[in-house]
C-alpha positions, 0 to 999 in steps of 0.5 A: 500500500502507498504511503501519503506523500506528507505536505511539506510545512510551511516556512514561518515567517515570523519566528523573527518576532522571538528574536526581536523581543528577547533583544527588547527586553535585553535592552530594557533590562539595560536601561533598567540597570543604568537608570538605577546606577544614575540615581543618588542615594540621598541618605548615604550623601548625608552620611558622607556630608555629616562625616566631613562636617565632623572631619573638619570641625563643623559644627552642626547645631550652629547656623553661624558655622554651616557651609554658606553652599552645600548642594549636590554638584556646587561648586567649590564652598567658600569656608567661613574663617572660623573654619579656617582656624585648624587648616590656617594655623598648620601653615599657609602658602604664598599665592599667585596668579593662579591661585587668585584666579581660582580664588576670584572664581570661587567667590564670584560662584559663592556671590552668585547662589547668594545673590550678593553680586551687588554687594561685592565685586572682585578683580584681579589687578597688578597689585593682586586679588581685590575684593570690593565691599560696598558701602550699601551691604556693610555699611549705613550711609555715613557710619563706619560701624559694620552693619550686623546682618553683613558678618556672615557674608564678609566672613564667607567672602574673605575667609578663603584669603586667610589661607594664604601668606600673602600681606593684605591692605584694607582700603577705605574709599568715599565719593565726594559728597562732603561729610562733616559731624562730629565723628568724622570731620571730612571723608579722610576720617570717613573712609579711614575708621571704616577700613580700620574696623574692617581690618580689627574685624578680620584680626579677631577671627585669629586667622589673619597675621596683624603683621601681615595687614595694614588699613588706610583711607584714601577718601574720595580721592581714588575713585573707580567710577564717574561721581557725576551720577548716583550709581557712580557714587554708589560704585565709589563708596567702597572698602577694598580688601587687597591680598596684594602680589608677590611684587606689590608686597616688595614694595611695602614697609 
């Protein structure tokens, strides 16, 4: 008896479709795997914030004394100086060029997160790095008393000068508006006793050298801007803090 000839099987066109979705959900574990590996875990940078915190003598019940910028991919903070205390007493450096650029850098960062750009403004000149403290954030029209909502912020923006070996000079300015009372007869006075508390400020946070720093006042006679003009003035009334090159320092007493 004849066997029945077997019809051939058709070919299956879409086995491919096996092929297709083990290679989708290879590359969706993938992803899967990257997008956990992407994510931070906060507690742990918590963990590792606290424990520098205590590596360098922060303190974590004192507002005074918490960094001014610690967010996640910030740059560099700015120490305040009595943080600087442990690190300034084990030696400083003399700083440069490059050191001051960097310096500026931070600075300008730390003014910008905390919206102070109108209060201080920094440069970088032959004589050195100079930090610019306007009269409006520390100082009341016509007082040479440092206003007592402006100590965190001068502390945060100079602080990072007392790493450095370098000699400073406090410079007090005015804008040639006459001033006449009984503290201060003209703006020699004026521009004179502010730089002068500026500095005995700086001094008593231990952390910048009395040998090493100087203040005068120049009154309105170096402006930096137009006195014609309230915003000239403004610009002009100022108190200059100048960590002063190797050069300029030879040419101190």
């Amino acid at each position: 008896m004849a066997r029945k000839k077997q019809h051939e099987k058709e070919a299956n066109h879409e086995r491919w479709l096996v092929s297709y979705a083990d290679f989708i959900t290879l590359l969706f574990a993938v992803f899967v795997t990257l997008y956990a590996m992407s994510q931070t875990d906060k507690k742990k940078v918590e963990e590792v914030m606290a424990s520098m915190r205590d590596s360098f003598g922060y303190s974590t019940t004192s507002p005074a004394s918490k960094p001014s910028v610690i967010e996640a991919g910030a740059i560099s903070v700015i120490p305040s100086m009595n943080k600087l205390s442990q690190s300034s007493r084990r030696g400083k450096s003399k700083g440069g060029e490059k050191d001051f650029k960097a310096t500026k850098a931070s600075i300008e960062a730390y003014l910008l997160k905390a919206g102070a750009q109108n209060k201080v403004t920094v440069a970088i000149n032959q004589r050195g790095l100079v930090v610019s403290l306007k009269e409006a954030g520390f100082f009341d029209s016509g007082s040479a008393t440092l206003k007592h909502g402006s100590y965190t912020l001068l502390n945060d923006v100079v602080g990072s000068l007392a790493s450095y070996s370098n000699g400073i000079r406090v410079e007090g300015h005015t804008d040639n508006m006459p001033i006449s009372s009984q503290a201060f007869p003209s703006n020699w006075e004026l521009s004179t006793t502010r730089a002068t508390n500026v500095l005995q400020y700086l001094t008593k946070q231990d952390d910048f050298d009395p040998g090493k720093i100087s203040a005068t006042g120049y009154g309105e006679y170096r402006p930096i801007s137009d006195n014609g003009s309230s915003d000239g003035r403004g610009k002009n009334r100022r108190v200059d803090i100048v960590l002063l090159s190797e050069q300029s320092e030879k040419g101190e007493p």
